[in-house]
N, C-alpha and C positions, 0 to 999 in steps of 0.2 A: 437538472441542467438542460435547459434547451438544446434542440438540434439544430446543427448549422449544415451547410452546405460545405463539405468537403473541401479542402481550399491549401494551398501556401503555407496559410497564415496556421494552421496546426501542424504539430509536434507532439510526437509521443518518444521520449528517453527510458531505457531501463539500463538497472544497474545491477550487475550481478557481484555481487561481493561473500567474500571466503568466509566471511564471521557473519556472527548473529547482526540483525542490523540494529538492534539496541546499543552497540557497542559502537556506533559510529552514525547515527542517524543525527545527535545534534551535531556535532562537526562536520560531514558532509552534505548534508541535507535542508536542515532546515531554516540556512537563510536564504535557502535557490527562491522562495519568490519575491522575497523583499532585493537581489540581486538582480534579478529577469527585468520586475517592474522598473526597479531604479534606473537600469540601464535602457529603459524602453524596447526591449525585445517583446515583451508582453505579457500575460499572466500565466501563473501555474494555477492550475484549478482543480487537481487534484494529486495530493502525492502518499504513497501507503506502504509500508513494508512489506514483502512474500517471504513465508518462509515456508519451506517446500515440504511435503512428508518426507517420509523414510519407504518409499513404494515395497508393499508387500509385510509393513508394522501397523501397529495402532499408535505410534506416534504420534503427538499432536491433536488427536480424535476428542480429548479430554475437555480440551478449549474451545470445542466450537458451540458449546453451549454455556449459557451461564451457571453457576454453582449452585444445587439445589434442585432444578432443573430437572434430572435425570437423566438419561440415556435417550432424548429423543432425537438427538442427531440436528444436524444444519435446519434451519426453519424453526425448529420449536424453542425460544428462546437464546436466542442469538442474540450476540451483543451486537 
């Protein structure tokens, strides 16, 4: 994505929600840019789920590489 000049015309929203966002990402989420566009407010250009560790587990630690992969951790085969 190119860089722009600071401006107005960006917007950044975050959503913090109680459940997993798989359990609600196509109902709340994903007609926000065919909604934005349509309404000419402007484009969404990038939208991603967070789901946060468990600070202080290996939580989560399992999925940040792909399977087969091994134990190299973030960078060595990521999806």
């Amino acid at each position: 994505m190119p860089r722009q000049e600071a401006g107005a015309e960006r917007f950044l929203q975050l959503w913090f929600l109680d459940d997993h966002p798989a359990g609600s990402w196509e109902a709340l989420f994903a007609g926000q840019s065919a909604a934005l566009e349509g309404a000419g407010l402007g484009r969404l250009l990038w939208a991603s789920p967070f789901i946060p560790t468990v600070v202080g587990t290996d939580t989560y630690t399992d999925q940040l590489w792909a399977p087969g992969t091994g134990s190299g951790g973030a960078g060595e085969g990521t999806r």
